[in-house]
C-alpha positions as CSV (number, residue, x, y, z in Angstrom):
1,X,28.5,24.0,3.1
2,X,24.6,24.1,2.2
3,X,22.5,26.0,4.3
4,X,20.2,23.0,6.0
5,X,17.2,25.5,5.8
6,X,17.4,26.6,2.7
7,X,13.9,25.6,0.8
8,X,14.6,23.7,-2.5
9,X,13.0,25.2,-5.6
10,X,10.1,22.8,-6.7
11,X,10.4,20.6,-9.9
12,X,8.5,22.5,-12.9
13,X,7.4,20.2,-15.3
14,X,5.4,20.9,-18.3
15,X,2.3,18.0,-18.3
16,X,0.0,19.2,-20.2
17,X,-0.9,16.2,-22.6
18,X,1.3,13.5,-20.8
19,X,0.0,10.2,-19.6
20,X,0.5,9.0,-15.8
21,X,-0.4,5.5,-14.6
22,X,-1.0,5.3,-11.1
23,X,-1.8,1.9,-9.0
24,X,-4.1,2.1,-6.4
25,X,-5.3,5.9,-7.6
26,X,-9.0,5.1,-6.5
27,X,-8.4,6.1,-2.5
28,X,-6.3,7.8,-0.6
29,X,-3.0,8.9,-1.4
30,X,-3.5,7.5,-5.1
31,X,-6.3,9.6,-5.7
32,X,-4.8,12.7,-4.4
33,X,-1.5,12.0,-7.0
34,X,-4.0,11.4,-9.9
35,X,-6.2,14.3,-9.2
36,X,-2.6,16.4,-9.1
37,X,-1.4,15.1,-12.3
38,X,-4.8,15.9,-13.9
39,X,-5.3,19.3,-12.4
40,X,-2.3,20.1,-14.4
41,X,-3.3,19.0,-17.8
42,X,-2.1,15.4,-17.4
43,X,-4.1,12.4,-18.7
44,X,-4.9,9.8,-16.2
45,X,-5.0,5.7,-16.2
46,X,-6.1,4.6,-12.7
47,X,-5.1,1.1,-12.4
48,X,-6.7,0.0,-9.0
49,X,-8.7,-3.3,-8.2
50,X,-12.0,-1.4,-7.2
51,X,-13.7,1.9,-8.7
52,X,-15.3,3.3,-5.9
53,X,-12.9,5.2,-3.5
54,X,-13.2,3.4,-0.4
55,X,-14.7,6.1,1.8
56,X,-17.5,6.7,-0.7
57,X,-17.9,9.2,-3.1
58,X,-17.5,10.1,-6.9
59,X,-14.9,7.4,-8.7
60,X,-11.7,9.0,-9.2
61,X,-11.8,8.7,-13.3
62,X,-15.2,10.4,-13.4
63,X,-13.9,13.2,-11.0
64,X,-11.1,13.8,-12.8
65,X,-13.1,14.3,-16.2
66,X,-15.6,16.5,-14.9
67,X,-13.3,18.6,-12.4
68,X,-10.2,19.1,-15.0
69,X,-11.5,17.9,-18.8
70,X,-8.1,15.5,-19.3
71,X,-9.2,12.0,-20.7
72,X,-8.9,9.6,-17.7
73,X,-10.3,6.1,-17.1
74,X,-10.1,3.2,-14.7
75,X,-8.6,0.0,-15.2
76,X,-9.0,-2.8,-13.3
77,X,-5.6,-3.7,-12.1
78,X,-4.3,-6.7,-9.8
79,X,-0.7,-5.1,-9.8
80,X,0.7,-8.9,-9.3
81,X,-0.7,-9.9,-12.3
82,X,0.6,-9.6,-15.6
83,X,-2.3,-9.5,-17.7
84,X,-3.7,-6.7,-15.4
85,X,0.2,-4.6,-15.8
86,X,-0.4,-5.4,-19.5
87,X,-4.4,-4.1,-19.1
88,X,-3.2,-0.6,-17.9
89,X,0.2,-0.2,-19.9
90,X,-2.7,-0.4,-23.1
91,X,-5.1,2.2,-21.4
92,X,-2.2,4.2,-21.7
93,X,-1.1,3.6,-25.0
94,X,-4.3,4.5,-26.0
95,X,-3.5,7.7,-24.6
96,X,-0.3,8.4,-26.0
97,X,1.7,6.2,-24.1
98,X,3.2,6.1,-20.3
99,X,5.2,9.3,-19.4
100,X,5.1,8.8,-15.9
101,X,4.6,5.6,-13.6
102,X,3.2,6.2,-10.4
103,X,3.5,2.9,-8.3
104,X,1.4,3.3,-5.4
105,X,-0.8,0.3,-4.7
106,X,-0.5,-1.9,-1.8
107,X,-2.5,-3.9,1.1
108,X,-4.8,-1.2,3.1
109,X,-4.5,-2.8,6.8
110,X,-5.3,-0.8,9.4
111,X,-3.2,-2.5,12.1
112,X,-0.9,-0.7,14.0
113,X,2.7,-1.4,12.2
114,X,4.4,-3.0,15.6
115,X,1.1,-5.7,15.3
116,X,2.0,-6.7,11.7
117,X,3.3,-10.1,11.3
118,X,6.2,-10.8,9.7
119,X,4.5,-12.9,7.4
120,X,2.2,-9.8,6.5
121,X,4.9,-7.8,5.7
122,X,6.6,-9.8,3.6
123,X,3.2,-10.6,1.6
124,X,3.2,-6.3,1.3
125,X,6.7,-6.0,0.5
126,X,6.6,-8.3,-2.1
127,X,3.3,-7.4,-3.7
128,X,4.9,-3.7,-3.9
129,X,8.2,-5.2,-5.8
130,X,6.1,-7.3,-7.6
131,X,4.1,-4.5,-9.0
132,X,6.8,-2.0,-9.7
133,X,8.6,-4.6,-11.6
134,X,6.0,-5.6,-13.8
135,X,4.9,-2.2,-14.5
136,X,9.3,-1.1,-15.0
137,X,9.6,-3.6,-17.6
138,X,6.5,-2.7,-19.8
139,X,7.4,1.3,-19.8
140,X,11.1,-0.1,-21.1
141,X,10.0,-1.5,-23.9
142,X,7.7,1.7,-24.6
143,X,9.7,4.2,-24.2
144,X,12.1,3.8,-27.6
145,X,11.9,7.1,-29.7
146,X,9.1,9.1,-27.3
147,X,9.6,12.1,-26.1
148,X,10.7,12.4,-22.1
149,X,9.0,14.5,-19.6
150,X,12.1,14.7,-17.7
151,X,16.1,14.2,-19.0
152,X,16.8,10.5,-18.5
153,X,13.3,9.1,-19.8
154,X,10.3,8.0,-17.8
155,X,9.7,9.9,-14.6
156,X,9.2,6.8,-11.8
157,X,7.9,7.2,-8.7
């Protein structure tokens, strides 16, 4: 039997020229992710409809360039449409292609979660599917012949 407090050993992965997309990496919890990835040598596409973070301040791709010198730049992504999947998949590319596919975007509401209607949350449930699916099927057909950052391929989250 494990011991329950026992402290796992963190996940040490070399990222130093690897590519992350991450929807919705303008604000909040995005940002933070992309300006992870980048403080450790990775390169950045933010795929996020708006540039400017939405409590003001420096645009994450900017940030990143200036704070951590990795290439990084903003795409302007609808994450339920195709053509804006297809937009950021190509930043990548550009880049090297995807190594690892953060999908964070979704609805900001600030509503407290017992006030959501059911018909809201389905609208947020399936613009996060929608998203993740688009974005799942483009880094399939990529990933043929390039090297993993992780065993097993493309490092989802």
């Amino acid at each position: 039997m494990s011991d329950a407090s026992a402290v796992p050993e963190p996940l040490t992965v070399e990222l130093s020229g690897r590519t992350a997309v991450i929807t919705g990496a303008s604000s909040g919890i995005g940002r933070r992710i992309a300006l992870a990835y980048a403080e450790r040598g990775c390169n950045v596409v933010i795929a996020d409809i708006d540039e400017n973070p939405r409590d003001g301040g420096t645009p994450a791709a900017i940030e990143i360039i200036e704070r951590f010198g990795v290439d990084a730049t903003l795409v302007h992504c609808d994450i339920t449409a195709s053509a804006d999947i297809e937009a950021a998949m190509s930043a990548a590319d550009d880049l090297g292609g995807v190594d690892i596919m953060v999908n964070n975007a979704g609805i900001f509401v600030s509503q407290p979660f017992v006030e959501v209607s059911s018909e809201d949350y389905r609208t947020r449930r399936v613009l996060r599917r929608a998203g993740c699916c688009k974005a799942d099927a483009r880094t399939r057909s990529w990933r043929c012949g390039h090297q993993p950052v992780v065993d097993g391929g493309l490092l989802r989250i």
